[in-house]
N, C-alpha and C positions, 0 to 999 in steps of 0.2 A: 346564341341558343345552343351549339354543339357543345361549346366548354364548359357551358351548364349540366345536360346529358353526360356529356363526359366524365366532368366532376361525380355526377351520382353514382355513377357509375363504380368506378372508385370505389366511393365513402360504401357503396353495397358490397364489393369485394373484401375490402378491407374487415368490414362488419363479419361477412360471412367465415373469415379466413382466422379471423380472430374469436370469433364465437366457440365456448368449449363444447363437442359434443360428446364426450363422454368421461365418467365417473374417471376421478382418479385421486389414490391416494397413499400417502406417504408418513411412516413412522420413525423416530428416530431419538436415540438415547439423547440426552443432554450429556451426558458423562459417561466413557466407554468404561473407567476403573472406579469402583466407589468405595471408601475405605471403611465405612460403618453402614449397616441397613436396618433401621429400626422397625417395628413393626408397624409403628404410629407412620411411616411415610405412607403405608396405603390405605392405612381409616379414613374407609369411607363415610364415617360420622363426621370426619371432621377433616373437610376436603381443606380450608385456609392454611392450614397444619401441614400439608405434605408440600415435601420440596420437591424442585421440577425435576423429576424423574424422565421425563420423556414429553415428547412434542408432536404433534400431528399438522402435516398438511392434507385438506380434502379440496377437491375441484369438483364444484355439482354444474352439470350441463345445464342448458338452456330446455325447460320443458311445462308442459300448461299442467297449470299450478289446476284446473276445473278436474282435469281429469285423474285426479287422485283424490280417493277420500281419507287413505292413508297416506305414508311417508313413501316418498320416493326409491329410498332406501332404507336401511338399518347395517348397523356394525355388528360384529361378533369379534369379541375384544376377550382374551385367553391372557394367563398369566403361567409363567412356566421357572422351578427351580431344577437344573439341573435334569431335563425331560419327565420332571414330576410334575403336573400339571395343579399349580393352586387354587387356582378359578377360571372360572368362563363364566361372560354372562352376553347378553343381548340390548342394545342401546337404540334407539330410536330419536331423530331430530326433530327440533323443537326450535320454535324463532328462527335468528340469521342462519341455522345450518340449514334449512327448507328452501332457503332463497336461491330461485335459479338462475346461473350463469352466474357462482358467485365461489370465490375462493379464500380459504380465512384458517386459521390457526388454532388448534387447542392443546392442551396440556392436561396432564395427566388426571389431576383435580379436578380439570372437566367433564373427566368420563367414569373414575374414580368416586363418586358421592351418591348421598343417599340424601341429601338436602338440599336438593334443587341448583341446577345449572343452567347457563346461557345457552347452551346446543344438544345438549341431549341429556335424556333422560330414562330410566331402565323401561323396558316392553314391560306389559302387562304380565304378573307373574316371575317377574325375573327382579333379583336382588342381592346384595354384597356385605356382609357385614363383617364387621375385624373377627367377631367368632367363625364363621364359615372359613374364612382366608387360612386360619389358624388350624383347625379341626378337618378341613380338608385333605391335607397330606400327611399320613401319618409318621413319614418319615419327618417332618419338620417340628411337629407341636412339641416334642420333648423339651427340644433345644430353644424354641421360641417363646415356649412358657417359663424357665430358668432363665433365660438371658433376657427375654425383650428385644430380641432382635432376629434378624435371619441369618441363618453361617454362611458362611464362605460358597464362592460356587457361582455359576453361570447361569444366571438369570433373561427371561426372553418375556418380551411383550411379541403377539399376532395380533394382528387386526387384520377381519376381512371385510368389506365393503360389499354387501349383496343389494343389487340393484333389480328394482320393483320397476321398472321403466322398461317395455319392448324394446329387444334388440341391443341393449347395452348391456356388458360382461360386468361381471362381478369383480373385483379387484381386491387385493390384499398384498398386506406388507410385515415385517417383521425388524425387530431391532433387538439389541442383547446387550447387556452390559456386566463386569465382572466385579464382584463384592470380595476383596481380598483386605481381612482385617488388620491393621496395623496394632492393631491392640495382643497382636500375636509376636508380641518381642518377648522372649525367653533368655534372661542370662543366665553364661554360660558360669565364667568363675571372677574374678575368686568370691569367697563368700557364702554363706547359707540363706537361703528365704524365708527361715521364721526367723525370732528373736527368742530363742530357748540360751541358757546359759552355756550351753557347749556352744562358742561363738571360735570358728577356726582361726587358726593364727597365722600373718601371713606375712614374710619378709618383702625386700626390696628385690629384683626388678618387678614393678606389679604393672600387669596386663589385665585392661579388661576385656571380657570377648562376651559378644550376646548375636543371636539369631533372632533374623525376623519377617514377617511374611511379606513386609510393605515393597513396594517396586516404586523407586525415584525419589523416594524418601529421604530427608535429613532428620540427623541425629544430636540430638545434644547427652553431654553425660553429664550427672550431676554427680559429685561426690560429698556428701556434709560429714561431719567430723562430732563426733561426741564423747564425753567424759567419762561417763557409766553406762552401764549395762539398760536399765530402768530408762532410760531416756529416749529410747527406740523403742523400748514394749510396749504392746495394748496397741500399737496403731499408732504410736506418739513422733512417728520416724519423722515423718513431713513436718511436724510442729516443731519439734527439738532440733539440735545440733546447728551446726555453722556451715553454710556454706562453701566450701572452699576452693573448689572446681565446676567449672561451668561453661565446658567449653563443646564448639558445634562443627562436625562430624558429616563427612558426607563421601558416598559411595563406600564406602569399610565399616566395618562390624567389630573393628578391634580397636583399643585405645589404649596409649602406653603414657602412663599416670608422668606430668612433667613436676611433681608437686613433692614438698619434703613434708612425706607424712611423720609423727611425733609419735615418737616411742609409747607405747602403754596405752595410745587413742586406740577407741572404735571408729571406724567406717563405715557409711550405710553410702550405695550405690543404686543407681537406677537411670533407665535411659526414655528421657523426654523426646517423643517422635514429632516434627513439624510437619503439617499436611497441608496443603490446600483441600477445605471443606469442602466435598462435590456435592453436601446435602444441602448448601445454603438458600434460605427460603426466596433467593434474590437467585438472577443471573449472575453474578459478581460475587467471583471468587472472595473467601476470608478465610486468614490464617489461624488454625486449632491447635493443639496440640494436644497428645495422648501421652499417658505415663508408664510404664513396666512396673514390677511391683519392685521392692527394693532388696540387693540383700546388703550382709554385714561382713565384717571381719574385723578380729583386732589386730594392730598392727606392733611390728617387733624388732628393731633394728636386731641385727644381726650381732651388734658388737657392742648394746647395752646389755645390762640384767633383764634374760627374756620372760619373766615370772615370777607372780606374787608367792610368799610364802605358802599359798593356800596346796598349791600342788608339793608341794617338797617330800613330804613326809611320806604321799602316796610313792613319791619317787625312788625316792629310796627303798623304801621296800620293794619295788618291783626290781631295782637293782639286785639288791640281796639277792632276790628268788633267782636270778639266774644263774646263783652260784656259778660265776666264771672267776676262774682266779685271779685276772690280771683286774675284774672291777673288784674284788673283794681286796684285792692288793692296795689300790689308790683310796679305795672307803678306809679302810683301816690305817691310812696314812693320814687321815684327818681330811679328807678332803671334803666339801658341800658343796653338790651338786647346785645348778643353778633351776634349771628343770627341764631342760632343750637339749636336744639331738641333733648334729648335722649326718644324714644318710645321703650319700651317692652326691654332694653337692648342697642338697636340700633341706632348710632348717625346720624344725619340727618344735613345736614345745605346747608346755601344757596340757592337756588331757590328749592330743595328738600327740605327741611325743611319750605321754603315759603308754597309751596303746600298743605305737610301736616298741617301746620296750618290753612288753607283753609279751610281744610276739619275734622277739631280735633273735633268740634261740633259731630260726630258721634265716637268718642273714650274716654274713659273712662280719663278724666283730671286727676283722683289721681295718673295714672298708664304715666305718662308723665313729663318729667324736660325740662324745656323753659330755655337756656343760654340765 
């Protein structure tokens, strides 16, 4: 009979020692760095749609369920860009989050909607919609209405747990995570970013260099190769040309071209960023990849004919105008120009090369070779 007493004994300790007596609660990012933030991750119209942004654990005590005609508690759940505040609203439990002595998990979507949830649901009066989210910081709707997304910046969820129960405190918590977009690659050279017919001309050693916002990122460069001018305009870059470089980059922002580019070819360049998705509608990571936009150059060996006839004529005349006697000397010896300058080292031709002969009057002619 004692080991019996005994035993309950026990199993009543045990119970007691184990039993939660009060509120407690915990918020926390799913991803500390996120490299895109759309706005659609926090419509509330359309909670199945958003990716797991954040995670909550809550611990509801042990308490009689008679003596409440309301909810035990309620949340007060704030959204914050960069201590601009985007929303606050108030949630209330509903089903398994009302169950006491009971601990259990939700996710963003769960507290996030406007179409009904497993655990909570907004207090009377209180509501979230993608227009409020949007219209509410003025500093954001500019950039959110043009892009469809949120910028860059230190984003924070709060959650406070206010507890309707005598004698138990109020609890809250806070998690943050950083939206730093990789869609912020910017190349440096060589090359221009539209496709206008002044496309710059560029010899051999070619270096690429591009800046970019992403942290731990890899890099691929892509280089495709084209015949004409026409074949990269309009947007035609990604459809047209060949392939010819396609190689993957990591920790460095520079790339020094291993490849025998081809006299009188255009170059279109651009740098493919590999990410691990933080928005994936799963727990489980998937590999994305973002684009830079592209630029050109045509390219010009050094010690072919660097230009079409098309520049010649302007060439010459710009020679003429500088009335120097030692060009006026070799013009009048029959000589035709090719349409390229080497300055300081550096080969110039075509309508660069034009310009600096323009302007050669102000640079030392001994330290200069006229093709």
């Amino acid at each position: 009979m004692r080991k019996y007493v005994l035993l309950f004994i026990v199993l009543l300790l045990s119970v007691t020692i184990n039993a939660q007596d009060s509120f407690d609660i915990n918020i926390a990012s799913t991803r500390p760095i996120l490299n895109e933030f759309k706005i659609s991750y926090v419509d509330p119209a359309s909670p199945q749609a958003q990716p797991y942004l954040f995670y909550m654990d809550i611990e509801v005590p042990a308490y009689n369920e008679d003596n409440f005609m309301d909810a035990p508690y309620h949340l007060n759940l704030s959204f914050w860009w960069n201590d601009h505040e985007i929303f606050d609203t108030k949630l209330v439990p509903i089903n398994a989050a009302l169950s006491p002595s009971n601990s259990f998990r939700v996710f963003n979507k769960d507290l996030i909607t406007s179409v009904g949830s497993t655990f909570f649901e907004f207090a009377p009066g209180e509501d979230i919609s993608l227009e409020e989210i949007i219209n509410n910081s003025p500093e954001l709707e500019d950039f959110v209405l043009e892009t469809g997304r949120f910028p860059d910046g230190t984003y924070r969820f709060d959650v406070e747990l206010v507890a309707n129960i005598e004698n138990l405190s109020n609890k809250s918590s806070s998690t943050s995570f950083l939206v730093q977009s990789i869609q912020n690659v910017h190349l440096i050279n060589p090359g221009i970013g539209n496709t206008s017919y002044d496309i710059p001309i560029v010899t051999e050693p070619i270096t690429f260099n591009w800046n970019s916002a992403g942290i731990d990122n890899k890099y691929q460069i892509e280089i495709r190769e084209y015949d004409e001018l026409y074949e990269f305009q309009n947007d035609n870059a990604e459809i047209n040309g060949r392939i010819v470089v396609k190689d993957n980059i990591e920790k460095i922002r520079f790339y020094q071209a291993d490849y025998n580019f081809k006299d009188e070819k255009y170059y279109g360049w651009r740098i493919n960023v590999s990410f691990t998705d933080e928005m994936s509608l799963n727990l489980d990571s998937d590999k994305q990849a973002l684009h830079s936009e592209f630029k050109f150059f045509q390219y010009k060996s050094s010690q072919g004919n660097p230009v079409s006839n098309v520049f010649i004529d302007d060439f010459l005349e710009a020679l003429k105008q500088m009335d120097n006697d030692e060009i006026n000397a070799i013009l009048k010896s029959g000589y035709l120009p090719k349409g390229g300058l080497e300055l300081n080292g550096q080969y110039y031709y075509g309508k660069q090369a034009l310009d600096l002969i323009k302007d050669l009057k102000d640079i030392d002619i001994l330290d200069t070779s006229i093709e």
